[in-house]
C-alpha positions in Angstrom: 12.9 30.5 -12.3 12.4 34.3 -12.8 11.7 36.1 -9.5 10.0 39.4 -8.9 12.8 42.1 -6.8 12.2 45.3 -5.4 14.6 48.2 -6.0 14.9 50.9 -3.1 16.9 53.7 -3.8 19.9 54.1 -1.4 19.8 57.5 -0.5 15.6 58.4 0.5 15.0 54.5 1.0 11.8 54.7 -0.6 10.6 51.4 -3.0 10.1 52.3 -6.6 10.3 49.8 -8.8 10.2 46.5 -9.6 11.7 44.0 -11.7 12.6 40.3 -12.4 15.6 38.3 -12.2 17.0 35.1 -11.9 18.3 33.5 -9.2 20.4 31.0 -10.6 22.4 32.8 -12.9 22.5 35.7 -10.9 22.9 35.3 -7.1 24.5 38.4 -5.8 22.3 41.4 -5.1 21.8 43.9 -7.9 22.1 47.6 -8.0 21.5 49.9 -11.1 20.9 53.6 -11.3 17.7 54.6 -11.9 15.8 57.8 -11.5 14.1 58.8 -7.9 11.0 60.9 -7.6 11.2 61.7 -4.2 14.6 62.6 -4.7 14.4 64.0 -7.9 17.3 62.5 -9.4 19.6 59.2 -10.3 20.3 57.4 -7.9 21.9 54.0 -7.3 18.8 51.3 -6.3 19.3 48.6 -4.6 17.6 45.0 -4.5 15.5 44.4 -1.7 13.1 41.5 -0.7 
């Protein structure tokens, strides 16, 4: 039941990684920190479809 997310980062908007997770345990959106390199620095990502 693993799905495959997109993270765009919240301040450039740009897509730059991707990861896994699952929908039944987790059902709210998730948002980690992570490092930008078209902004050059961490910044919170957000999920995305």
């Amino acid at each position: 039941m693993r799905e495959i997310i997109t993270l765009e980062c919240t301040v450039c908007k740009n897509r730059n990684y991707t990861t896994t997770k699952n929908k039944k345990t987790h059902q709210d959106k998730l948002e980690i920190s992570r490092f930008c390199k078209f902004c050059r620095k961490h910044t919170p990502h957000k999920e995305t479809k």
